[in-house]
C-alpha positions, -999 to +999 in steps of 0.1 A: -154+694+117-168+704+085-183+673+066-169+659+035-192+652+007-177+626-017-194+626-050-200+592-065-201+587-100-221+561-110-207+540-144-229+522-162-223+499-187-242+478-212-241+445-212-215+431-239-241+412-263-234+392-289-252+408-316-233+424-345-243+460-348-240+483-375-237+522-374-264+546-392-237+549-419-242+515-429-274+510-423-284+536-447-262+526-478-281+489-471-313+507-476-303+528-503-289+496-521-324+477-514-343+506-529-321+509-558-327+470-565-362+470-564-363+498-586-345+488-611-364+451-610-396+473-618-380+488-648-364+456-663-398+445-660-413+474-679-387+468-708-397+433-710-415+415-741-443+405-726-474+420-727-506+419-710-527+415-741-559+395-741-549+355-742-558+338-774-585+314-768-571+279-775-596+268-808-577+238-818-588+224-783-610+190-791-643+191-771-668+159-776-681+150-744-718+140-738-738+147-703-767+131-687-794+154-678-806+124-659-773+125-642-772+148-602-743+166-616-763+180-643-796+186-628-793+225-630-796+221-666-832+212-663-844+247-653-838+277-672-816+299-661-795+268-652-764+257-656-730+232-656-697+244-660-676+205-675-641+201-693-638+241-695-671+244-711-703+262-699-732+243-706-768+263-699-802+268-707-811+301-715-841+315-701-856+304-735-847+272-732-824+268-761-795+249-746-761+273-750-722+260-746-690+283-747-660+286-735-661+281-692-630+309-689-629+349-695-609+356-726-590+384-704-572+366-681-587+329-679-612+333-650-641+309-646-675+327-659-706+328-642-740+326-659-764+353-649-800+332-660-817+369-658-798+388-679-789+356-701-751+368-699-720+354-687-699+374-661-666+375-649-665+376-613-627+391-614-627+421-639-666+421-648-664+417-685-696+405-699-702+383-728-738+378-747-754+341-749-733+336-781-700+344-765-697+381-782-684+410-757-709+431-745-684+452-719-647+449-713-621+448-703-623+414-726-618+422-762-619+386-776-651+371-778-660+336-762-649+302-783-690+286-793-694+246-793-723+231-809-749+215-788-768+180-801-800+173-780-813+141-773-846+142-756-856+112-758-825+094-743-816+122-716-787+136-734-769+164-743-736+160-769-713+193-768-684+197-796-665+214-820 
């Protein structure tokens, strides 16, 4: 008796899940749509008013403070090269030992300066402008110069008075 092969087919189905799907159709008008939206954010933002000119430094601020140089906080003001950075303003000596204060923040987009003693400059750590001992640019991207405060020294008491 010749032998009967019976040919199984095998179904398989999926699992029914309970996630929504969504065919390639509509999955690629969602990304079109997200594409278009963040381009057209970018332009709007293009044809805005604002610019990225340098900030005006604010000279009607009132600076009268008077520091210690007996005081731990200002300590690095008795070597050269030193300095304190207090109420937005840097105080330093300069290598000559003239006491120096300006403006604490780069005039291009508000970062806190560093003094270099060595090169008696101030730097900004975040675009590198530079700016001399008297606040003037020496290298951009800054274009406005440093706001100056006047320093009274009083050696005899231990101070140092720093205003407009």
């Amino acid at each position: 008796m010749p032998q009967k092969y019976v040919k199984t087919v095998m179904e398989t189905t999926l699992p029914a899940t309970d996630q929504p799907t969504i065919d390639r159709q509509e999955f690629l008008k969602l990304v079109g749509t997200s594409i278009g939206a963040l381009i057209l954010t970018r332009c709007m933002a293009g044809c805005s008013g604002q610019s990225n000119a340098d900030p005006t430094p604010n000279q009607t601020q009132k600076v009268d403070f008077t520091l210690s140089l007996d005081d731990n906080a200002n300590q690095n003001l008795l070597v050269k090269g030193g300095s304190v950075i207090v109420d937005n303003v840097i105080v330093v000596q300069t290598k000559d030992g003239k006491y120096v204060a300006v403006s604490a923040n780069c005039t291009h987009e508000g970062t806190k300066l560093v003094y270099k003693g060595a090169d008696n400059q101030f730097y900004c750590p975040l675009d590198l402008s530079r700016f001399d001992i008297n606040g003037k640019v020496v290298s951009g991207p800054a274009k406005l110069p440093l706001t100056q405060y006047i320093i009274e020294s009083n050696f005899t008491a231990g101070t140092l008075r720093v205003h407009n």
